[in-house]
N, C-alpha and C positions, 0 to 999 in steps of 0.2 A: 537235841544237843549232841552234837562230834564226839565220841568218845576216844577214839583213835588217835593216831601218830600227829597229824597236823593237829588235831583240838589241842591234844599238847604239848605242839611246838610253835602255837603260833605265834605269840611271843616271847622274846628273846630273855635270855635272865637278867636281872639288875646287873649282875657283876658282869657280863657280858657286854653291857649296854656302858656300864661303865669305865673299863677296857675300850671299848672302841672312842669312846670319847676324851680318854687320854692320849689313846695314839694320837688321834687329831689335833688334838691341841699341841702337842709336841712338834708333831710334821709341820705346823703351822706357827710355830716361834711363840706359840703361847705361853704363859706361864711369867715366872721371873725373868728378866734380862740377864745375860749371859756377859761375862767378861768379855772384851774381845783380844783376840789371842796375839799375842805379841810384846815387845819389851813396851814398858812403863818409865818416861820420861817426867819426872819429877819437875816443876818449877816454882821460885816464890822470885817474892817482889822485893827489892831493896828498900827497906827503912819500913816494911806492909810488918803486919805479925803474918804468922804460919796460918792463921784463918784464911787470908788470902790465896795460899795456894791453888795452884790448878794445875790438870794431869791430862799427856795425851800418849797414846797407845803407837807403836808404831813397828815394822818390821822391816823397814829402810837402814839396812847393813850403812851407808855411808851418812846416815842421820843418827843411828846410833856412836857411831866413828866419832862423830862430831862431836855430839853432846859427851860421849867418854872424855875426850881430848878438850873440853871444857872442866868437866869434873876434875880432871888431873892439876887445874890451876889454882891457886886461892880464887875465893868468892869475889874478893877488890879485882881480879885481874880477868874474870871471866866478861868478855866483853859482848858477847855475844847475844840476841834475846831472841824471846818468840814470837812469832808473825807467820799468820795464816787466816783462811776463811773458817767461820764459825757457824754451827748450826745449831737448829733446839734441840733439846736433852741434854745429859749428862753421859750421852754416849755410853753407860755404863762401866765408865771408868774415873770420871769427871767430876763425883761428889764434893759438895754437897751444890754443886754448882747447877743451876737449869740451862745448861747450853754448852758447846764442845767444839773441838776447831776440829773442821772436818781435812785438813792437811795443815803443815807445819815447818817451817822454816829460821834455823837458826841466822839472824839478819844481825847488820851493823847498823843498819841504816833505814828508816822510817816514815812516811809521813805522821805529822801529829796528829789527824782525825783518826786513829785508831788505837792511839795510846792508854793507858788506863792502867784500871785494875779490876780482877776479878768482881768485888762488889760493886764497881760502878756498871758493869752491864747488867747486875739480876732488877734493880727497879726502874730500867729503858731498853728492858728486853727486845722490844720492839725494832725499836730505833738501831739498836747493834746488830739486829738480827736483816732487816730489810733496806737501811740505807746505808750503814759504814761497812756491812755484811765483812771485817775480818776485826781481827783483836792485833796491837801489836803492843804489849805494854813494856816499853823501852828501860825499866827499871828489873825487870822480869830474867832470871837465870838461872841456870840449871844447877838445881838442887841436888838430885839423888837419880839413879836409873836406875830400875828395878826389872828382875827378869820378868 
């Protein structure tokens, strides 16, 4: 048996081993999901409770413009709603929702195969997700914006 310098360095130390396996998971987006960085556009549904709510992330300076210059109206006069395409998860901003609009537009105007509310997409996940593939729920208005 090695008694010398390699016999004992051959292996690495636990906290060492353990260290390199954090960086990695790190470098590699492992871990918790991360906020995504940007303002926080609040929305609920007309006549929905606050359960309803849903949340998208954004740092479009003339979609925040927008949705501000909604907030500055009464709730009856904000006429504006949300429409955009949607993907799976909760984006990490989207709780407690399984799915997120991966862009977003405040619209007048709608077709009706995409209108709704947040709990009618979580049990036809599917079906929102690969055949109407966006959300536009025309009752749906901006709530609050949050930095």
């Amino acid at each position: 048996m090695k008694t010398g310098f390699l016999a004992r360095r051959w292996w690495p130390r636990p906290t060492f081993v353990a260290g390199v396996l954090a960086a990695m998971l790190a470098s590699c987006g492992g871990g918790e999901p991360t906020q995504p960085s940007g303002t926080t556009l609040v929305f609920r549904i007309r006549g929905e409770p606050p359960s309803q709510e849903f949340r998208y992330v954004t740092s479009s300076p003339a979609l925040i413009a927008q949705a501000r210059e909604q907030l500055a109206l009464p709730v009856e006069r904000r006429s504006l709603f949300a429409s955009g395409a949607i993907a799976a998860g909760n984006g990490g901003h989207n709780q407690p929702w399984s799915w997120h609009f991966t862009d977003l537009a405040l619209v007048e105007l709608a077709i009706e195969l995409c209108d709704g509310r947040p709990g009618l997409i979580e049990p036809d996940l599917d079906y929102w997700l690969n055949t109407v593939k966006k959300f536009c729920p025309w009752g749906s208005y901006v709530h609050a914006v949050l930095p």
